[in-house]
LOGU-599982 format. One line per field, with one value per atom (N, C-alpha, C, CB): residue in one letter; x, y, z. Coordinates in steps of 0.2 Angstrom, whole numbers, plus 5000, padded with zeros to 4 digits. Atoms other than C-alpha are relative to their C-alpha. Glycine has a CB too. Layout:
! LOGU-599982
residuo	[A ...]
u	[X ...]
v	[Y ...]
w	[Z ...]
//
This chain:
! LOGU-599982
residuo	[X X X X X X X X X X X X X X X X X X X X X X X X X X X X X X X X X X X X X X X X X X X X X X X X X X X X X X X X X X X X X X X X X X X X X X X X X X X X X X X X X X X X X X X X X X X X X X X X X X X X X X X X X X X X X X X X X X X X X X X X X X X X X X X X X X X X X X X X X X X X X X X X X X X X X X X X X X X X X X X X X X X X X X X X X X X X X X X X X X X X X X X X X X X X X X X X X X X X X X X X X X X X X X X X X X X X X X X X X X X X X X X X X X X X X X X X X X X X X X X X X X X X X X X X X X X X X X X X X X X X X X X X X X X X X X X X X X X X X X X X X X X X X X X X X X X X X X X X X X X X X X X X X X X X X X X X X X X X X X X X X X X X X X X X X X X X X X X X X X X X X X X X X X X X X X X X X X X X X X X X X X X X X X X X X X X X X X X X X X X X X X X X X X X X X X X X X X X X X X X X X X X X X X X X X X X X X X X X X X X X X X X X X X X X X X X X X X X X X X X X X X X X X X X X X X X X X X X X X X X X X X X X X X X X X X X X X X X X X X X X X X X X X X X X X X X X X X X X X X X X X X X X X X X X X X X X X X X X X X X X X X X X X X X X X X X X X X X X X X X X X X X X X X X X X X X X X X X X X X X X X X X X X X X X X X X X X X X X X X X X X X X X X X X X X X X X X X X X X X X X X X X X X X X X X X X X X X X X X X X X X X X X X X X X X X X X X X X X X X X X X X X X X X X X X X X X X X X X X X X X X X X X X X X X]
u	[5003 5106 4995 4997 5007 5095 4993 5003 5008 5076 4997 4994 5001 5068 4990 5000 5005 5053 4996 5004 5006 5038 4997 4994 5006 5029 5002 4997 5000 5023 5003 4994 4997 5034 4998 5006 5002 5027 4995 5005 5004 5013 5002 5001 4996 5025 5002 5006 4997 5028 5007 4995 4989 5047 5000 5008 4999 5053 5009 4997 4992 5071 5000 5000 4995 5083 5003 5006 4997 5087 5004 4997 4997 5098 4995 5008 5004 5088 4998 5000 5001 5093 5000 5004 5001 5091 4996 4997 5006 5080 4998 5002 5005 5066 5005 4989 4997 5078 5006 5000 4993 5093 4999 5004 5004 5082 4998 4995 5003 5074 5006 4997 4993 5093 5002 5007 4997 5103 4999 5001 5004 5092 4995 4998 5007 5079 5005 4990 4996 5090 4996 5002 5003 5079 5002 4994 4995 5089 4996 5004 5003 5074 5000 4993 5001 5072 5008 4997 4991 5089 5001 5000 4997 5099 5004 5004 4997 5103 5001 4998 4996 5103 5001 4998 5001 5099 4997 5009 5004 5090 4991 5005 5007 5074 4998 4999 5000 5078 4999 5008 4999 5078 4995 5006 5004 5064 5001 4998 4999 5073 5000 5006 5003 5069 4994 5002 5011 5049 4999 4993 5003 5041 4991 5008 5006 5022 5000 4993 5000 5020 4990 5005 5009 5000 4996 4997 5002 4998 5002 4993 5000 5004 5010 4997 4998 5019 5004 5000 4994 5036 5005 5000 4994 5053 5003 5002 4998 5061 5008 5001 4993 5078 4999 5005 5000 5068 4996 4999 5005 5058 5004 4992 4997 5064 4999 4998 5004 5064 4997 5004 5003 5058 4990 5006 5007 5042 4997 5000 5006 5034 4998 5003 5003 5030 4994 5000 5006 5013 4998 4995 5000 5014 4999 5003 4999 5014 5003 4993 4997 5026 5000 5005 4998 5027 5007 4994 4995 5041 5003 5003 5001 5045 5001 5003 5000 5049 4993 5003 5009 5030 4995 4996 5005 5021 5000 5004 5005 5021 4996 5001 5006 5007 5002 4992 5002 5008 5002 4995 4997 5022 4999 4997 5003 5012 5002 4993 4998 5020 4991 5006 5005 5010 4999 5000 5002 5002 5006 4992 4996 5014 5008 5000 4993 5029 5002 5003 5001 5023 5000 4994 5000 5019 5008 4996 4994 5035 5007 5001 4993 5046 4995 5003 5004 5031 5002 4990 5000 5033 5007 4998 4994 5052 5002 5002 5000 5050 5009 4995 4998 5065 5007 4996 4993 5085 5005 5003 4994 5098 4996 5006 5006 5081 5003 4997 4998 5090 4992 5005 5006 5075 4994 4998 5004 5063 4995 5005 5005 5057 4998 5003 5002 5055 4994 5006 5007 5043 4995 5000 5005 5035 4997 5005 5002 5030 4996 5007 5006 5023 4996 5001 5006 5015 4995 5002 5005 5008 4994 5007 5002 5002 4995 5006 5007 4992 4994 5002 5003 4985 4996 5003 5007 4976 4997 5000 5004 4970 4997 5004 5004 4964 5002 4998 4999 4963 4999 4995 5002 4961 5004 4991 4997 4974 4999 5009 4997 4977 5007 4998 4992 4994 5003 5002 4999 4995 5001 4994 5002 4990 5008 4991 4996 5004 5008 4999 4995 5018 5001 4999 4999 5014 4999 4995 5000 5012 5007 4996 4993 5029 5008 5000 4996 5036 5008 4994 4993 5048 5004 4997 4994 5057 5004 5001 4995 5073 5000 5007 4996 5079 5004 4997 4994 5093 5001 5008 4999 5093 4997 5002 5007 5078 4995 4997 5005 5064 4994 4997 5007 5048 4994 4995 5005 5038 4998 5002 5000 5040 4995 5007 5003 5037 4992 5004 5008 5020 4997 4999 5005 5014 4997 5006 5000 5018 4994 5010 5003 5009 4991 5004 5005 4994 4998 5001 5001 4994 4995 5005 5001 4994 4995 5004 5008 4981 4993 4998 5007 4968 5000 5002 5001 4973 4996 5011 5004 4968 4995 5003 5008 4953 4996 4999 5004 4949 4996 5004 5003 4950 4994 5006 5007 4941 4993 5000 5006 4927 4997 5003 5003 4925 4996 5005 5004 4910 5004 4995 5000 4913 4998 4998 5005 4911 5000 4992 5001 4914 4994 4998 5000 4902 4990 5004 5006 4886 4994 5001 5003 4872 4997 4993]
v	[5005 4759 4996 5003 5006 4743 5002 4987 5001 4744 4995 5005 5006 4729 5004 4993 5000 4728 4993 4999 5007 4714 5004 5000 5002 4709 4998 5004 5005 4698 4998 5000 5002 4690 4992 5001 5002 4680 4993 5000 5004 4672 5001 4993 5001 4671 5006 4996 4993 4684 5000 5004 4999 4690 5004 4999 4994 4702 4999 5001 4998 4709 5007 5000 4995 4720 5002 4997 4997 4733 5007 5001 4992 4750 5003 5002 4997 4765 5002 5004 4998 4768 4993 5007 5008 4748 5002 4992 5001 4748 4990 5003 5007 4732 4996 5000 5006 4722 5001 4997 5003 4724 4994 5008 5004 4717 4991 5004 5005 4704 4996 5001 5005 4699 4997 5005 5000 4699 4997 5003 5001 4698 4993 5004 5007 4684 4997 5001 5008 4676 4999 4993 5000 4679 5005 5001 4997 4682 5002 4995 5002 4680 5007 4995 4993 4701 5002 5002 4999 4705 5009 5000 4993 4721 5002 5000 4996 4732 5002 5001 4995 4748 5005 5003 4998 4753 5007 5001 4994 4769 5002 5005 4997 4765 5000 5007 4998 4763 4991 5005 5005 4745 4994 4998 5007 4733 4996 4997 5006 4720 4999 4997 4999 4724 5000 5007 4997 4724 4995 4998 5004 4716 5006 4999 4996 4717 5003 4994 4997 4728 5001 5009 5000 4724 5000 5008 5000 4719 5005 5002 4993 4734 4999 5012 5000 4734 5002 4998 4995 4744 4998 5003 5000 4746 4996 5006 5002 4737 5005 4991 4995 4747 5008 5002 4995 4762 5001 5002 4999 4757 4999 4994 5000 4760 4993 5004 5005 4743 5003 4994 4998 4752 5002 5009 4999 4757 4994 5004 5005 4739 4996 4995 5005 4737 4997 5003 5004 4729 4999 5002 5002 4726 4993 5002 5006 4710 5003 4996 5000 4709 4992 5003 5005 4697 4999 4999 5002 4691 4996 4998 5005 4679 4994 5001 5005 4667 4998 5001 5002 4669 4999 5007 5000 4667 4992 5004 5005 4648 4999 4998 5002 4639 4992 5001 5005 4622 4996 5000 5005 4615 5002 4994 4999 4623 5008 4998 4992 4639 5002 5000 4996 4653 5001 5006 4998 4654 5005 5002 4995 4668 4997 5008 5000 4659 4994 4999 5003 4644 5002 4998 4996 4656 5002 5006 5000 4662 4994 5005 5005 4645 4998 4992 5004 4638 5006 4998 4993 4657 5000 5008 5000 4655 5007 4998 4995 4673 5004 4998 4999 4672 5000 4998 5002 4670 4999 5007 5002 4674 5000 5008 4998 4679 5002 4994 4992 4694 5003 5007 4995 4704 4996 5002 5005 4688 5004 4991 4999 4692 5005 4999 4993 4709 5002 5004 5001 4706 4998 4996 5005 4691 5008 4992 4995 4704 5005 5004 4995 4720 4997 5007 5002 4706 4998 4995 5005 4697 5008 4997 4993 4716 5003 5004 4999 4718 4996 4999 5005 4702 5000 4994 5000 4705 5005 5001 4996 4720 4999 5006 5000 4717 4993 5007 5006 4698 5000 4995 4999 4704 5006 5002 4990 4718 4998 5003 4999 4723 4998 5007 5001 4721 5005 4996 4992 4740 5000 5005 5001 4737 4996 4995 5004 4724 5005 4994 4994 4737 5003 5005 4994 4750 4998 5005 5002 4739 4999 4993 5002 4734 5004 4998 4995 4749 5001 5008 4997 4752 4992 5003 5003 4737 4996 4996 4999 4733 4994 5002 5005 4719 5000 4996 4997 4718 4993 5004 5002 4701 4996 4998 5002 4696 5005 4996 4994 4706 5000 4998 5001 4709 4995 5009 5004 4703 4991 4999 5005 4685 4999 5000 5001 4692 5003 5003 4997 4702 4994 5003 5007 4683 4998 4992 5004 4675 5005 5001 4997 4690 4999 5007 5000 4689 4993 5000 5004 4671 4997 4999 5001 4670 5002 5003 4998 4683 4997 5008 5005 4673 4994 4996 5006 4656 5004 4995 4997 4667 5001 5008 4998 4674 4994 5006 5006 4659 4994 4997 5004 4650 5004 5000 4994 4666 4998 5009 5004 4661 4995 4998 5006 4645 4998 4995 5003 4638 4998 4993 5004 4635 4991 5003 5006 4617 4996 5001 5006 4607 5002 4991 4999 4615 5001 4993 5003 4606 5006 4990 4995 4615 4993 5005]
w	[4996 5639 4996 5006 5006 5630 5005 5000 4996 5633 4998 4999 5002 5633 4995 5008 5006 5619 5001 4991 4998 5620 4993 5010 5006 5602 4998 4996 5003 5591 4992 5001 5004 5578 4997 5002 5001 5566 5005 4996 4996 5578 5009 4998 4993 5593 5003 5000 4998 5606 5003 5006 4996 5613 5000 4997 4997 5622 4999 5008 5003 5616 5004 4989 4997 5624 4992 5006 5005 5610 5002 4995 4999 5610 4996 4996 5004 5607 4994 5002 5003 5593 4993 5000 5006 5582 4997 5003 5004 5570 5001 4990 4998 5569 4994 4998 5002 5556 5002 4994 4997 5564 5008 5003 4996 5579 4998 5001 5004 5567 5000 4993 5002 5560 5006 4996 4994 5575 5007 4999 4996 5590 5002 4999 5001 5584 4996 4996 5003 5570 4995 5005 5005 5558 4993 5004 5008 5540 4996 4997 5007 5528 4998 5000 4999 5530 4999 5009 5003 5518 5003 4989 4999 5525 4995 5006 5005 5507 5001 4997 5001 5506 5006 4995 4991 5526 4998 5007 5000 5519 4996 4998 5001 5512 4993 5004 5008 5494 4997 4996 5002 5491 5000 5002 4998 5500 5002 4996 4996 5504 5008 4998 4992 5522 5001 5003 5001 5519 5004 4992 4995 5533 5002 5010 4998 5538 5008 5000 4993 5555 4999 5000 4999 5560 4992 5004 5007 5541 4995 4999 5008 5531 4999 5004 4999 5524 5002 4999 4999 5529 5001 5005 5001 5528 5005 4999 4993 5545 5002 5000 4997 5541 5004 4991 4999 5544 5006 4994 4992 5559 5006 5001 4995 5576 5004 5004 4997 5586 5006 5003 4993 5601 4999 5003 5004 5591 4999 4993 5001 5587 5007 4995 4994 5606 5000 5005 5005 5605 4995 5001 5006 5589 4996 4999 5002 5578 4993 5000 5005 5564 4998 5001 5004 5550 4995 4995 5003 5542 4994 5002 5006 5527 5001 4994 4996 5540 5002 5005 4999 5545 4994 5005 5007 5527 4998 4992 4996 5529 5004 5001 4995 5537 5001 4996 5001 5544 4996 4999 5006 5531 4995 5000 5006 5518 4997 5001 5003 5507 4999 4989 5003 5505 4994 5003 5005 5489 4997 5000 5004 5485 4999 5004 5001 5488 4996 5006 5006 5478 4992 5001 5005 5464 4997 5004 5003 5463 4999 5004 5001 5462 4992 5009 5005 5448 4995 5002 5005 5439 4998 5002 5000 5440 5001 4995 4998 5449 5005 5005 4997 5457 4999 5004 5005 5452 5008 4993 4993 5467 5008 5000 4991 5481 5003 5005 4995 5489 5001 4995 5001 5483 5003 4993 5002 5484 5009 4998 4992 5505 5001 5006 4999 5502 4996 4999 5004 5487 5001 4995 4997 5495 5005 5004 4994 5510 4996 5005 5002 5500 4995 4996 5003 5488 5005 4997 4993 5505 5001 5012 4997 5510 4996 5000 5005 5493 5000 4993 5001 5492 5006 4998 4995 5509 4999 5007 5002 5505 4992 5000 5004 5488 4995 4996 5002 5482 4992 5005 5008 5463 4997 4998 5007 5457 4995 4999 5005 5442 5000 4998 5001 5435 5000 4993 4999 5439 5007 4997 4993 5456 5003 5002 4999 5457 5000 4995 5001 5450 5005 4995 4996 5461 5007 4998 4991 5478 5000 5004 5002 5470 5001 4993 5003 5465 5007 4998 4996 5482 5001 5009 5000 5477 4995 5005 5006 5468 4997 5001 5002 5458 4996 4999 5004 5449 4997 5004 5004 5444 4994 5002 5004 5434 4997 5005 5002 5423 5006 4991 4994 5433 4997 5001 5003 5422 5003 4991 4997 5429 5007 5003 4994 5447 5001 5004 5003 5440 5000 4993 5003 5433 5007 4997 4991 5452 5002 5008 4995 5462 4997 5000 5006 5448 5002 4992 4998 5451 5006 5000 4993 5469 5001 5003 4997 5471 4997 4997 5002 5461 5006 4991 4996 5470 5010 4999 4992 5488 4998 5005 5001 5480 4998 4994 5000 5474 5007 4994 4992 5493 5002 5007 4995 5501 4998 4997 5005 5487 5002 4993 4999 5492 5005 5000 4994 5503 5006 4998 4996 5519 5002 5002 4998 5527 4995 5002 5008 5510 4996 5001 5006 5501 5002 4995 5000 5508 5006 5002 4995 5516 5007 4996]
//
């Protein structure tokens, strides 16, 4: 028997009828129609499922949809703003980060996930927020540049005076 679910998806709230046993991208894929959240290896080995759950990030193949009820999930549909790519997804088309983008939404998301937490990794810090996901068509080195990139261009906004500047 479907239970219905209420939370927030990239800004916007919905309530979805799922079977007990869906996980949140089978919900995401199917339910909302939201693709950008790739279904690989359905156990937790791959990433291309990464979506934020209240900022952090996680697997979606491996989360229950019945579990993000008040919740807010982000998606790589939600990482624009207003027309405007998020710095990380700029990053990666200027770095040439990116080749077939299977992997690409799932990167983008645990990158999104570092870069709120700390707007200055290391290129270590980047690896290892990295490390749970795959890519098979491209070296990393590329997507290390982008993520490096990115986090400066956020730290650098965060940085900046409010108000233009002037007191």
């Amino acid at each position: 028997m479907k239970e219905s679910v209420r939370f927030v998806v990239n800004g916007d709230p919905v309530e979805v009828l799922v079977e007990p046993g869906a996980t949140l991208l089978e919900c995401l894929r199917q339910d909302l129609g939201l693709t950008g959240s790739k279904q690989g290896c359905d156990k937790g080995d791959c990433g291309a499922c990464t979506v934020l759950l209240d900022g952090r990030a996680v697997l979606a193949c491996l989360v229950l949809a019945r579990s993000v009820e008040g919740r807010r999930v982000t998606t790589v549909e939600g990482l624009a703003e207003a027309g405007r790519l998020h710095p990380l997804q700029e990053a990666f088309d200027t770095q040439g980060a990116a080749q077939c983008g299977f992997c690409t939404p799932g990167m983008l998301m645990s990158a999104c996930a570092l870069i709120e937490e700390n707007d200055q990794p290391s290129r270590q810090d980047v690896r290892e927020a990295l490390s749970g996901n795959l890519c098979r068509c491209t070296g990393y080195t590329k997507i290390l540049d982008a993520v490096v990139k990115a986090a400066g261009e956020v730290h650098q906004a965060r940085a900046a005076p409010k108000g233009g500047g002037k007191p």
